[in-house]
C-alpha positions in Angstrom: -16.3 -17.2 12.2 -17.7 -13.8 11.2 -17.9 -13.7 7.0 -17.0 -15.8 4.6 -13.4 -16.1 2.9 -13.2 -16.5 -0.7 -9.8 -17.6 -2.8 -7.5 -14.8 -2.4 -8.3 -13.8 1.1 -8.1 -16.8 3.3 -8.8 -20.4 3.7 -10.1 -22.2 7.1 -8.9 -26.1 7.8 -9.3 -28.6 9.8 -5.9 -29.3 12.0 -5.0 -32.0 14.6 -6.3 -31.1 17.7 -7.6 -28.0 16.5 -8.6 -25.6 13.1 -6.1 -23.4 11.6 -6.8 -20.4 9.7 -4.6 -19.0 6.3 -4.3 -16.0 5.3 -3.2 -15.6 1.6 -0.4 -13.4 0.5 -2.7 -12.3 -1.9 -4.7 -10.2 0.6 -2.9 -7.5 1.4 -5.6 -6.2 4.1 -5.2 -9.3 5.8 -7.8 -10.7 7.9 -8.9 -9.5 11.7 -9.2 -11.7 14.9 -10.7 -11.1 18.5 -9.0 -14.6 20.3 -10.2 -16.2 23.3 -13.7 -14.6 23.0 -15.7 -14.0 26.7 -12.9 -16.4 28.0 -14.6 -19.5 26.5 -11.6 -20.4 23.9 -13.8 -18.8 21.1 -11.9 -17.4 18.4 -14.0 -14.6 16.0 -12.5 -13.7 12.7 -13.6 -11.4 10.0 -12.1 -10.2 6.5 -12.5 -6.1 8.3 -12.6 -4.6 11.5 -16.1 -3.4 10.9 -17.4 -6.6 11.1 -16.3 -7.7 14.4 -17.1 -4.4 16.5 -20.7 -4.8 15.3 -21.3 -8.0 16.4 -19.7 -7.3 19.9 -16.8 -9.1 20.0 -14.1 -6.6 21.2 -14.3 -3.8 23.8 -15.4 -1.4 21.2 -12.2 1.2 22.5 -9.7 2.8 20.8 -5.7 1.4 21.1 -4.4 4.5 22.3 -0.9 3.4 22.4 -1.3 1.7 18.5 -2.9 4.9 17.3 0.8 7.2 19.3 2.6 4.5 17.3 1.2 5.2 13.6 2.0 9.0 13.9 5.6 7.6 14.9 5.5 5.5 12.0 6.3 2.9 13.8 2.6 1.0 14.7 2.9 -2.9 14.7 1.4 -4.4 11.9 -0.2 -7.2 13.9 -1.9 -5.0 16.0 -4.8 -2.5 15.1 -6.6 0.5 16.1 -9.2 -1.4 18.3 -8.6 -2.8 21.5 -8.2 -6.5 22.0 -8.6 -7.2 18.1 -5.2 -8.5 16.2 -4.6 -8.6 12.6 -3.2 -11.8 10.8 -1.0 -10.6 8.2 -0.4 -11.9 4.7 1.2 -15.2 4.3 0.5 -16.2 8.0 -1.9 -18.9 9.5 -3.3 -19.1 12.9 -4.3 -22.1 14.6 -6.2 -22.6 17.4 -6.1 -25.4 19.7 -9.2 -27.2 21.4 -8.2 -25.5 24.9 -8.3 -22.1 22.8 -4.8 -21.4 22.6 -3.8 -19.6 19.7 -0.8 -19.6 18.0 0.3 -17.5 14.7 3.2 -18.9 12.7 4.6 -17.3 9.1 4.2 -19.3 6.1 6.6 -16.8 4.1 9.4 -14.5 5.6 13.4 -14.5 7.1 12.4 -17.6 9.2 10.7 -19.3 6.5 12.6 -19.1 3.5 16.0 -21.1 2.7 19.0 -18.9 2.3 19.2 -17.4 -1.7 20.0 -19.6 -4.5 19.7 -17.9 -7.7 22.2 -16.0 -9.4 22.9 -14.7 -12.7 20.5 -14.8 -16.0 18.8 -18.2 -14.0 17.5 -15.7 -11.8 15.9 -13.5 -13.8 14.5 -16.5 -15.9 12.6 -17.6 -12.4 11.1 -14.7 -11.8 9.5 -14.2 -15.1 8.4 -17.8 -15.2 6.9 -17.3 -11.7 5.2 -14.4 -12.8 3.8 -15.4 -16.0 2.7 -18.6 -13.9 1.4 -16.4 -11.0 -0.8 -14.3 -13.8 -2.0 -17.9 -15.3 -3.5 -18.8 -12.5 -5.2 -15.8 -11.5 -6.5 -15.1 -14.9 -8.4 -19.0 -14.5 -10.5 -17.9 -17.6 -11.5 -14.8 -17.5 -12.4 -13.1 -21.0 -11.6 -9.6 -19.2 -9.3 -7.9 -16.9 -9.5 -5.1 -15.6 -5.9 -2.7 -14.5 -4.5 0.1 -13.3 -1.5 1.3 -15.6 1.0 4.3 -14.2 4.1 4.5 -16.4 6.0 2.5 -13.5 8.0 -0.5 -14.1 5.3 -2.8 -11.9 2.0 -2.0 -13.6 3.4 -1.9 -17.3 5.7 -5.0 -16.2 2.0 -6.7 -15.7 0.2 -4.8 -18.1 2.6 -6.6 -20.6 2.6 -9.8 -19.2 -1.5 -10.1 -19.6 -1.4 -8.8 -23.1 1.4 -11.5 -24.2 -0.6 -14.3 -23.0 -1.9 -16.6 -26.0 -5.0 -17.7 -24.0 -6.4 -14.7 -23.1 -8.0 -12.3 -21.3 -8.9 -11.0 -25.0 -9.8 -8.0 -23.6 -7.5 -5.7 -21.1 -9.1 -2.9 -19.5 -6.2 -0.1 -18.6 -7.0 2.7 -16.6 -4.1 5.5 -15.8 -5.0 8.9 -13.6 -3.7 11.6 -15.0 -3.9 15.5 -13.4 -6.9 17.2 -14.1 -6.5 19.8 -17.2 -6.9 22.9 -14.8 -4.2 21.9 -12.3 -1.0 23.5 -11.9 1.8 21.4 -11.4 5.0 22.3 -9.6 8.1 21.5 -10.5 10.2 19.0 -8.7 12.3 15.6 -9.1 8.6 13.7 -9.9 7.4 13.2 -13.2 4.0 15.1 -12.8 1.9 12.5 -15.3 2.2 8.9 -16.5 -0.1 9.6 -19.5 2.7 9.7 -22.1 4.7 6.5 -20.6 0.7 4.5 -20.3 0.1 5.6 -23.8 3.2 3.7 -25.1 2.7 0.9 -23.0 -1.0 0.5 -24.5 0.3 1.5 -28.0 2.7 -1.9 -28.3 -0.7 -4.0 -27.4 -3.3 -2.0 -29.5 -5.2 -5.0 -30.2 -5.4 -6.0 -27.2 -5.1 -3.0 -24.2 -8.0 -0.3 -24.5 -6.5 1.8 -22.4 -8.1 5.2 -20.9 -6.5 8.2 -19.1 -8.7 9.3 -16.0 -8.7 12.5 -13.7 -10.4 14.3 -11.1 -13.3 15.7 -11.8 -15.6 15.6 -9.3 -13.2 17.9 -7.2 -13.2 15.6 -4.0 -10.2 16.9 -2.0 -7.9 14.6 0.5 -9.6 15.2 3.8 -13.2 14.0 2.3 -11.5 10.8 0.3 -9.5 10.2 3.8 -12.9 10.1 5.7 -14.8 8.2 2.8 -12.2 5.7 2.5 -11.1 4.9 6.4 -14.8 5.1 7.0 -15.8 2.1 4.9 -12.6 0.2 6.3 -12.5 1.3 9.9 -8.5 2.0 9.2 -6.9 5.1 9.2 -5.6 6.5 5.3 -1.8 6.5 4.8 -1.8 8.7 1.6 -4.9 10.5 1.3 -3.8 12.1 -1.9 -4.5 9.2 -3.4 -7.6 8.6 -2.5 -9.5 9.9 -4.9 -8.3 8.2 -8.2 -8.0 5.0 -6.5 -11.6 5.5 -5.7 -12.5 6.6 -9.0 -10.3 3.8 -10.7 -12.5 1.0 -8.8 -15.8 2.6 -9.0 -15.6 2.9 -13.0 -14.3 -1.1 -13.1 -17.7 -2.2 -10.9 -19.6 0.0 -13.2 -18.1 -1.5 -16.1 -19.3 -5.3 -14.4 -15.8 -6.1 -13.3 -14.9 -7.9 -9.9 -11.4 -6.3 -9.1 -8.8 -4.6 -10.1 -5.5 -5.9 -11.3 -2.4 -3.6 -9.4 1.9 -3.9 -9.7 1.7 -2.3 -6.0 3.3 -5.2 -4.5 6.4 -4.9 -7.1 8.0 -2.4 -5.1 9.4 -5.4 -3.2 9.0 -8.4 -5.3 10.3 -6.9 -8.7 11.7 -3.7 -9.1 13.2 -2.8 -5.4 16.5 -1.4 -5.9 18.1 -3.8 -3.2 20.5 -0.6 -2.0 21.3 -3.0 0.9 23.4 -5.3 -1.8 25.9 -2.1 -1.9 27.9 -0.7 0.4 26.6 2.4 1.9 29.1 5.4 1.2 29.2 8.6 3.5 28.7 10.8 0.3 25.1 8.8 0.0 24.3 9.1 3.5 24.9 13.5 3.6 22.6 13.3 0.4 20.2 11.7 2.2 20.4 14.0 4.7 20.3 16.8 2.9 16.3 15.7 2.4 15.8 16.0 6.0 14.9 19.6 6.7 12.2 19.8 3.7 10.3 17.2 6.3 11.4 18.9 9.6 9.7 22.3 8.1 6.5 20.9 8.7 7.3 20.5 12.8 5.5 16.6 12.9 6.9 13.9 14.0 9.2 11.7 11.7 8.4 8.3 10.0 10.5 5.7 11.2 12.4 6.3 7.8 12.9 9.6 8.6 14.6 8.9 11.4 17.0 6.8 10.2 18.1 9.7 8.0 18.5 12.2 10.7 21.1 9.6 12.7 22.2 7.5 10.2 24.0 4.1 11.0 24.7 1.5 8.3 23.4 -1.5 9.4 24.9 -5.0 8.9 23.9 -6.4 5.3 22.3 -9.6 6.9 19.8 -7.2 9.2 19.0 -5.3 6.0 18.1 -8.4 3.8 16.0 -9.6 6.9 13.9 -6.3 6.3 13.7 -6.5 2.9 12.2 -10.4 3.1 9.5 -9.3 5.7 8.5 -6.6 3.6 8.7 -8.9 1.0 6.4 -11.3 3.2 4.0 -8.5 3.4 4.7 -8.5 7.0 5.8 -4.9 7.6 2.5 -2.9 5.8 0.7 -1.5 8.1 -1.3 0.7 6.1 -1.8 -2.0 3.3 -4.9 -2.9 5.7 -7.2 -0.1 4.4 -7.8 -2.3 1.3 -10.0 -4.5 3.2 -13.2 -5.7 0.9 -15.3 -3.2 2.4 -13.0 0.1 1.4 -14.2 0.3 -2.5 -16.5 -1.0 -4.6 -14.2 -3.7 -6.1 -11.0 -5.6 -4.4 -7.8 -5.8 -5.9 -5.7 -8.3 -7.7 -1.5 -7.8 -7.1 0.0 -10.8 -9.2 3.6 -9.3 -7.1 1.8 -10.7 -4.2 1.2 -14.4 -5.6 3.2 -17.1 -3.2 5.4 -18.3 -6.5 6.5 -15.0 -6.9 7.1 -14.4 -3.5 9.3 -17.6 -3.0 11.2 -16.9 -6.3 11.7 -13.4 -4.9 13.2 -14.8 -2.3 15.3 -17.2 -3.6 17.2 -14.2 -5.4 20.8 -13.6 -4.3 20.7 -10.0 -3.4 23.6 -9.3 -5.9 21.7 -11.0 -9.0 19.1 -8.2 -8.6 21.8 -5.5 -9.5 22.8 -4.2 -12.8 26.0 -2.0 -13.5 24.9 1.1 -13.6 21.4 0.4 -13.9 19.2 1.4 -10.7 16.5 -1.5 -10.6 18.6 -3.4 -13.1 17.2 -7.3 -12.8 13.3 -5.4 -13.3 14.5 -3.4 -16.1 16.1 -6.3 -17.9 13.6 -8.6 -17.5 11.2 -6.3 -19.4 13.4 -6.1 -22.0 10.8 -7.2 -25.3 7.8 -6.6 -22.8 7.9 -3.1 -22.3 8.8 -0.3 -24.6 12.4 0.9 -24.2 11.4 4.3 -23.4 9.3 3.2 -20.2 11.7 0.8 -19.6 14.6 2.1 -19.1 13.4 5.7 -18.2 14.7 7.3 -14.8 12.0 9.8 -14.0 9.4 8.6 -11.7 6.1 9.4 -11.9 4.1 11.3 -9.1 0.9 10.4 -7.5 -1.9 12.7 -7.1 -0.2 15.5 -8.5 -2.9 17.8 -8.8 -3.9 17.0 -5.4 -3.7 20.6 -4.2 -6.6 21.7 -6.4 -9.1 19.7 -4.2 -7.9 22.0 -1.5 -7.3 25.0 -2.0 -10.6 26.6 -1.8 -10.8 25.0 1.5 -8.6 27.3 3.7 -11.4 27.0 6.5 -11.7 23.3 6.6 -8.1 23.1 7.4 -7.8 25.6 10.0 -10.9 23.9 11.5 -9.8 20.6 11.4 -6.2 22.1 12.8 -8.1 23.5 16.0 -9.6 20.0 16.1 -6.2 18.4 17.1 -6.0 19.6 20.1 -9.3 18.1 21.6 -8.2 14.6 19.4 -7.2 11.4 21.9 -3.4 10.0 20.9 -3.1 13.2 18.5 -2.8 15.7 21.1 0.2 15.3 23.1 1.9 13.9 20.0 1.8 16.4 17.2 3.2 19.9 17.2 0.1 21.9 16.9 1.5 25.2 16.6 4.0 23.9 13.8 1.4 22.7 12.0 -0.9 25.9 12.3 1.9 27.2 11.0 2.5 25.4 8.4 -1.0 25.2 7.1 -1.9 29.0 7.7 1.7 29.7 5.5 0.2 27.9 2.3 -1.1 30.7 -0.5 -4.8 29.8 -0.1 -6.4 30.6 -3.4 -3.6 30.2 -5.7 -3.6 27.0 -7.7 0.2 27.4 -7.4 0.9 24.4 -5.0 3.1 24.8 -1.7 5.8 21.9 -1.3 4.6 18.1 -1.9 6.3 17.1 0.9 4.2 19.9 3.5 1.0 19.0 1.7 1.6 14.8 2.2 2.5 15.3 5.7 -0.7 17.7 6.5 -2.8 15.9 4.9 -1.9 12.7 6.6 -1.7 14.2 10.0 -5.3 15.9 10.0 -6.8 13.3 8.2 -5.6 10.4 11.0 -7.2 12.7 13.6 -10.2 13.0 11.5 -10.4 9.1 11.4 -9.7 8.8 15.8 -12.9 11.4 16.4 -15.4 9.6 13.4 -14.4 6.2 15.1 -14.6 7.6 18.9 -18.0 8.9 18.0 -18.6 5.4 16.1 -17.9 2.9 19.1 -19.9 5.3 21.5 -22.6 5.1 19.3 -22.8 1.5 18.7 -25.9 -0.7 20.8 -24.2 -2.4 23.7 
């Protein structure tokens, strides 16, 4: 074994005829595995990639094909960007037999799970119970939490939940990013700041949420949060406009003496997913779907797997889409979830969405109960009915992230035109990105006006030449390493 596993991340046992490794559901990175080491039946095993490229145990190459496969959206979560090293996801345990076979199995997901059970008011009952159990047991004591707060359902859903609890933490540390003062904002479908909906929140438990609004200040843009971050976890950055307050969330709670972070991120799937695959899909919803496309095809990369299904849409059979919905429940389809290995900031985080009760009351959910008439995200919005102010509960708007990310860049018109040129000298990035779309793209933004270009051209920039960053630091990285 290389590093040690604490509760939360993984557990190693003892197994007839062999030793099995668990991974909890509660990491989200997951853990990272070189099997069948110099063909001796040696299995290595490490809590981040870093750790098992230093000590030797894998070719210390680039996946080529893995790293095509991200810019498609498409890269298997089991795989990773190094040669011969695998990732064992969340909710999964391998076990390795004394002639060194290894074998993965799921311990939650479709093949797992028993077909839904709960309906009706018993099913939103469950999930709070599981929840409020889940947050019990991970609060084992502790006089002080520490949280991110955005003005989403999730996060104030847990927020709540903490500051309800007779037995403490008696002190809840809430910390929301908000854009910085200077920053322009455009205008568009996202609510541009969570302030006002994290202020209410912390209002209803005065006594017990100090709650604090946090922004960019030190002016760190994207690209240099993308190469901080993926640097620390050897994993390439998914949304590198959000880098920075994520960063600067984590950094104040270690300053502040606290071991993690508390985050809803996980409720996406286990509490407030709006279950669209419970309803029948109309044409009228499909054209105004489609009608997003050519915002996306502007910027000349290639889709997201998502994207794709909106340029050829096909409705697919209920069954198949509730199969989807319980791996990503499982944690089983995030491939990007790995960058928050332990190594990535200066504390860990704590999802209570990603707790195993809440996961198996999740999926004992029929997918009708989760509906509401009329109510997008109805069984999430009801259930915080007494929890949650009205006016964050039942408000439609959603709240944007790193909203003010343009004023990190634009001052930086040569970094990006530099980093564009880079591209075409970049393994896996060359012969799969339009290069001359994206010159384009980049060389059409107003450069020196705080006046943002489209979120949508920025996101998909951003991502693109920041992933390429991440192939040359880590090319240059494995050449550099002792053999």
């Amino acid at each position: 074994m290389s590093g040690s596993f604490h509760s939360g991340q993984g557990a190693v046992t003892l197994a007839p005829g062999g030793v099995a490794v668990g991974c909890d559901t509660l990491n989200a990175a997951g853990l990272f595995f070189v099997p069948n080491v110099d063909g001796h039946g040696l299995l290595r095993i490490a809590v981040s990639p870093e750790r098992l490229i230093k000590a030797g145990f894998t070719p210390r190459a680039l996946d080529e094909s893995w790293l095509r496969d991200w810019l498609r959206g498409d890269a298997d979560p089991c795989r990773t960007p190094f040669e011969g090293m695998q990732r064992l996801l969340p909710g999964q345990e391998l076990r390795v037999d004394v002639d060194g076979t290894v074998r993965v199995r799921n311990l939650v997901g479709p093949d797992v799970w028993s077909p839904p059970d709960l309906d009706g008011p018993d099913a939103e009952q469950a999930l709070i119970e599981a929840f409020d159990a889940a947050v019990a047991d991970l609060v084992d004591g502790q006089d002080e939490v520490f949280c991110e707060l955005s003005g989403g359902l999730d996060s104030t859903f847990m927020v709540s939940s903490l500051a309800r609890r007779g037995e403490g933490p008696q002190s809840i540390r809430a910390f929301t990013h908000i854009p910085h003062a200077d920053a322009v904002i455009s205008d568009d479908q996202w609510v541009p700041s969570d302030e006002s909906a994290a202020h209410d929140l912390a209002a209803m438990y005065a006594e017990r949420v100090n709650w604090e609004a946090l922004s960019n200040e030190s002016g760190r843009g994207p690209l240099q949060m993308a190469r901080l971050v993926s640097g620390r976890a050897w994993w390439p950055a998914f949304g590198p406009g959000n880098l920075e307050w994520m960063d600067t969330i984590r950094t104040r709670v270690a300053a502040e003496g606290g071991a993690a972070v508390w985050v809803g991120v996980h409720g996406n799937a286990a509490f407030s997913s709006p279950h669209t695959y419970a309803r029948s899909q109309t044409p009228g919803a499909w054209r105004r779907a489609a009608r997003r496309v050519p915002r996306y095809r502007r910027s000349g990369l290639q889709p997201t797997q998502h994207l794709q299904l909106l340029i050829e849409p096909a409705a697919p059979a209920p069954a198949a889409d509730r199969d989807r919905y319980l791996r990503w429940l499982a944690g089983h389809t995030q491939v990007h979830a790995a960058l928050m290995s332990p190594d990535a900031f200066a504390v860990p985080s704590i999802d209570p969405f990603r707790h195993r009760w809440v996961l198996d009351t999740a999926a004992r959910i029929k997918p009708e109960a989760w509906q509401r008439p009329g109510m997008r995200r109805g069984l999430a919005r009801s259930a915080g009915r007494g929890r949650v102010p009205d006016v964050v509960r039942l408000r439609d708007a959603r709240g944007a992230q790193g909203a003010d990310v343009w004023r990190g860049m634009y001052s930086d018109r040569h970094t990006y035109l530099d980093q564009v040129e880079l591209l075409a000298d970049t393994v896996a990035v060359c012969d799969s990105v339009d290069i001359v779309a994206v010159r384009a793209e980049v060389t059409s933004w107003s450069w020196g006006n705080p006046t943002p270009p489209g979120r949508a051209g920025i996101a998909q920039i951003n991502r693109v030449l920041a992933f390429a960053d991440f192939v040359r630091v880590m090319s240059d990285r494995l050449r550099s390493l002792p053999h």
